[in-house]
C-alpha positions as CSV (number, residue, x, y, z in Angstrom):
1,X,127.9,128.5,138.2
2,X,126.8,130.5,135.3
3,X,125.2,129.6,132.0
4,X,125.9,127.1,129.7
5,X,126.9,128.5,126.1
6,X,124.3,127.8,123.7
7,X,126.4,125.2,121.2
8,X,125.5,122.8,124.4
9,X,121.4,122.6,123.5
10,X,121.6,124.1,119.9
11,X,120.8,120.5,118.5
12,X,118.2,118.8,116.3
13,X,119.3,115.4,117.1
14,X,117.0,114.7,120.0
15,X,113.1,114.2,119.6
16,X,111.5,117.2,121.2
17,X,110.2,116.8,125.2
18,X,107.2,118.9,125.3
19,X,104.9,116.3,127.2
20,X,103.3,118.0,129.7
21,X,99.7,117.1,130.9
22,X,97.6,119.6,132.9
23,X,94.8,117.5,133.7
24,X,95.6,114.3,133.4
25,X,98.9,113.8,135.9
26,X,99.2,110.2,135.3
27,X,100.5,111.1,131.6
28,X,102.7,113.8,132.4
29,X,105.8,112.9,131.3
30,X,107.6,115.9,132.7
31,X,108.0,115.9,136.2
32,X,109.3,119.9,136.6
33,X,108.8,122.2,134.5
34,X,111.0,125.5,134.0
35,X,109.1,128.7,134.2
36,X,109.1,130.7,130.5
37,X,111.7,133.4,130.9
38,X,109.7,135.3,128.0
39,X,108.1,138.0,130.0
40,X,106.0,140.0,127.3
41,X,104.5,138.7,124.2
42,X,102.9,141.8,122.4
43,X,104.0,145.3,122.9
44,X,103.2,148.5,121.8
45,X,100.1,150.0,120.0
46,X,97.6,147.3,119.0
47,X,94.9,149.3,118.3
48,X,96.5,151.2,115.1
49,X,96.4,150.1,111.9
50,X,100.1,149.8,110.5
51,X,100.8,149.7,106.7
52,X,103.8,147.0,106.7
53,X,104.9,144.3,108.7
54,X,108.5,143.3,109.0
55,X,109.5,139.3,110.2
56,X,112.8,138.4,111.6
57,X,113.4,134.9,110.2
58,X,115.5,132.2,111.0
59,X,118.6,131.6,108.7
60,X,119.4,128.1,109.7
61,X,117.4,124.9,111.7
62,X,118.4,124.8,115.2
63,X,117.4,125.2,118.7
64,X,117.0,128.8,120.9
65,X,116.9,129.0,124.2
66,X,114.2,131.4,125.7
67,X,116.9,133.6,127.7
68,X,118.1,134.4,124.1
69,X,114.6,135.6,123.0
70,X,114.0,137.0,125.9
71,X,117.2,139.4,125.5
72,X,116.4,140.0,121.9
73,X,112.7,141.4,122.6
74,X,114.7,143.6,125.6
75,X,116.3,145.1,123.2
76,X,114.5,145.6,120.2
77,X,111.5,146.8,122.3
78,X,114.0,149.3,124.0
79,X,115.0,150.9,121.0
80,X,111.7,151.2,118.9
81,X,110.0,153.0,122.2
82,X,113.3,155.4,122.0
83,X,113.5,156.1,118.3
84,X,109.5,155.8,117.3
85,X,107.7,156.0,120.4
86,X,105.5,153.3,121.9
87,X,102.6,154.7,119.9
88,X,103.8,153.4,116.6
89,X,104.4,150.0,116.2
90,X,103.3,147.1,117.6
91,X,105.7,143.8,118.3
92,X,105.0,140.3,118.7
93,X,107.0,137.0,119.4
94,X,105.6,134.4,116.8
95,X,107.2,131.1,118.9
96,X,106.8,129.4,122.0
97,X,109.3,127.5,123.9
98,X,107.5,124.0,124.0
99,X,110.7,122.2,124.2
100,X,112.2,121.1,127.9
101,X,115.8,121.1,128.0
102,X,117.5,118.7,129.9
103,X,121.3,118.8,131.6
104,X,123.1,116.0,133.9
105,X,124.6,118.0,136.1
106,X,127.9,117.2,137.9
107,X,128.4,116.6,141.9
108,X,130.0,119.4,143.7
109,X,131.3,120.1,146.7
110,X,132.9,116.9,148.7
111,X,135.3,115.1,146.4
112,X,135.2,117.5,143.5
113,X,138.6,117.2,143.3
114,X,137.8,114.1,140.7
115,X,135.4,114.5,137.8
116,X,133.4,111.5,137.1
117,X,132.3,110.7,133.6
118,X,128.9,109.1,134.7
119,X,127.0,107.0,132.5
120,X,127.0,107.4,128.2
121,X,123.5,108.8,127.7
122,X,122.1,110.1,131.0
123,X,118.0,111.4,130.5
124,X,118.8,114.5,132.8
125,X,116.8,116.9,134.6
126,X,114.9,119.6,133.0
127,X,116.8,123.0,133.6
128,X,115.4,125.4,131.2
129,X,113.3,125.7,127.5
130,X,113.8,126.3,123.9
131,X,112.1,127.1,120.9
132,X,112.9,124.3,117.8
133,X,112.8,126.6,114.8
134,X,113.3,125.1,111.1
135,X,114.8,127.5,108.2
136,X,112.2,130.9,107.3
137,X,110.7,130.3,110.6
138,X,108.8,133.4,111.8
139,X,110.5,134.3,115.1
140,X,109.1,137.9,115.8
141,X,107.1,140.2,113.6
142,X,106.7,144.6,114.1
143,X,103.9,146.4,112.6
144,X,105.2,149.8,111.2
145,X,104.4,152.6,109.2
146,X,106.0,153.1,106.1
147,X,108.4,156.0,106.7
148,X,109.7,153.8,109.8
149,X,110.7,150.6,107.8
150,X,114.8,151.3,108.0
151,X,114.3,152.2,111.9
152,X,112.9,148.6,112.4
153,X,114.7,146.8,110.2
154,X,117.9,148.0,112.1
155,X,116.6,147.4,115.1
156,X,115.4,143.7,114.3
157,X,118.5,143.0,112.9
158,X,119.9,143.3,117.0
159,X,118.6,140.1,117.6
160,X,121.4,138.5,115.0
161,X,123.6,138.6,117.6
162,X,122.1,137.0,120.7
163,X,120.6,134.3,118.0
164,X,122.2,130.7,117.7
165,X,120.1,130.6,114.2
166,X,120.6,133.6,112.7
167,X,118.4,136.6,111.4
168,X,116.7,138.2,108.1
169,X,114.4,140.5,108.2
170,X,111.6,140.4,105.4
171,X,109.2,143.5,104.9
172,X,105.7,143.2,103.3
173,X,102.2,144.2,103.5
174,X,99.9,141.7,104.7
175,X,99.7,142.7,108.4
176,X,96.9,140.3,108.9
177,X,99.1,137.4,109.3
178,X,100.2,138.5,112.6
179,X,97.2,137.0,114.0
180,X,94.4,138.5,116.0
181,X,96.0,141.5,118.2
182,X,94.8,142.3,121.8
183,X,91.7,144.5,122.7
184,X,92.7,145.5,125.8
185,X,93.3,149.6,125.0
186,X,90.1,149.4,122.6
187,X,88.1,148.2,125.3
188,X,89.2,151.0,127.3
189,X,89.4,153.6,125.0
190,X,85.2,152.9,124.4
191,X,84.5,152.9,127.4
192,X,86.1,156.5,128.2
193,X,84.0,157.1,124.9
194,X,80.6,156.1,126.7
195,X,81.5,157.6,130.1
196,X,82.6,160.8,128.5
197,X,78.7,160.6,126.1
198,X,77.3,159.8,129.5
199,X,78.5,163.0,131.3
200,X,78.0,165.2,128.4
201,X,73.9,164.0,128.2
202,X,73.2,164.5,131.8
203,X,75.1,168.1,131.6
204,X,73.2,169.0,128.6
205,X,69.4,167.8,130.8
206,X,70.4,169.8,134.2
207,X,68.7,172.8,135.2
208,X,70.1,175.1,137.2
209,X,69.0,175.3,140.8
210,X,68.3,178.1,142.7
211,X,71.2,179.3,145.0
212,X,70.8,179.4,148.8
213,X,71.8,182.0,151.3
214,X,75.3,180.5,151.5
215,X,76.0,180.2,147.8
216,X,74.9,176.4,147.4
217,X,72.8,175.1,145.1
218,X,69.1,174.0,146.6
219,X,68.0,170.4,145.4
220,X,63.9,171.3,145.8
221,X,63.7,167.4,146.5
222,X,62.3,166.3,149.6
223,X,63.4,162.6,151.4
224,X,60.4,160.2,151.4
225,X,60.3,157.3,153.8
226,X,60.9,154.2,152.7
227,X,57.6,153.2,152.2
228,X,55.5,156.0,150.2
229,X,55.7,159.8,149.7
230,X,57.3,162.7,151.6
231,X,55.0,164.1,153.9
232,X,53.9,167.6,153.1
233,X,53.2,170.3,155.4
234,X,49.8,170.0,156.5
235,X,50.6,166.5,157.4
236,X,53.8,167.3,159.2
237,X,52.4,169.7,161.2
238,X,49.9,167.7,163.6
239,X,52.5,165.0,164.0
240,X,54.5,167.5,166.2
241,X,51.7,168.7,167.9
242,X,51.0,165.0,169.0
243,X,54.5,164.4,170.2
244,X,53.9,168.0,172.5
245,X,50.5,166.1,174.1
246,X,53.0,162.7,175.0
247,X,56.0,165.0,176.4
């Protein structure tokens, strides 16, 4: 059986069913819950700083299913990495999918071939989630550049389509308001920086070592038990002159 169209959970009427208690099981109102079909949150560059920020905004109060999002960011996220390069921009979905949906599914199988009404107002079993968005919501926000403003506006304007609320994009300047952005490739990128500082210091302090007879480089350096210093060659010496006297 495939999907349900989206007209079927698009509704306001019902209070939202988002009770779910990690801890506390005994207050868990929510007996399964659906796993997030929303795979990636942020993608692209984070590190870079971007001049403008572009919002795709809801155009009407309603419910969207996170399959619908999920498709969206597929193909918005596609396109950018073709056109700009995964270098230059950064993306972001601004909503969660708190809401549980909830379907009373009809028997099937032996005696299908009648269709029973049930009862009026059934509760239902949880069988996916959606995000309750109210008109202007934020849904998803892309950091650009300037000169790549039309590029992303067409591509957010893809998600107008797969939508049950509809889409406008909104362009401004105040990229702070995306919220704090992951550190994950700036982490990285200073550590290379400290490794790469590390290598170039202990270059820099080596001496060269004088070659052997078979073109490798002699240490000098000596192995000294594990208790005090190397022995030297005086020492050394009588030590093999005992072991002759036990043989």
């Amino acid at each position: 059986m495939g999907i349900r169209p989206a007209r079927c959970y698009r509704s306001l009427d019902e209070r939202p069913y988002t009770r779910v208690a990690v801890t506390v099981h005994k207050k868990n109102y929510i007996g399964t819950i659906p796993q997030v079909k929303i795979r990636q949150f942020n993608m692209g560059n984070p590190v870079k700083e971007f001049s403008h920020i572009l919002d795709a905004k809801a155009v009407r109060a309603t419910q969207v299913r996170d399959n619908a999002i999920e498709s969206s960011r597929i193909s918005i996220n596609r396109y950018l990495n073709r056109v700009l390069g995964k270098d230059n921009y950064f993306m972001r979905i601004r909503q969660y999918p708190h809401h549980i949906l909830r379907e009373n599914k009809m028997a099937q199988g032996a005696g299908a071939d009648r269709v029973s009404d049930g009862m009026s107002h059934p509760f239902g079993r949880p069988v996916g989630r959606a995000v309750r968005v109210l008109k202007n919501d934020t849904i998803m926000s892309i950091l650009v550049d300037e000169k790549d403003i039309a590029l992303t506006s067409k591509a957010l304007m893809r998600a107008n389509k797969k939508m049950s609320c509809g889409v406008h994009v909104k362009v401004g300047t105040d990229t702070k308001s995306i919220g704090t952005r992951p550190k994950e490739i700036t982490d990285v990128a200073i550590e290379t920086t400290v490794k790469a500082g590390a290598e170039t210091v202990t270059k820099e302090g080596e001496t060269a070592a004088p070659a052997t007879a078979d073109g490798k480089e002699a240490s000098g350096k000596t192995t000294a038990p594990a208790g005090g210093k190397a022995p030297t060659g005086k020492e050394a010496a009588p030590a093999k002159k005992d072991a002759g006297k036990k043989k």
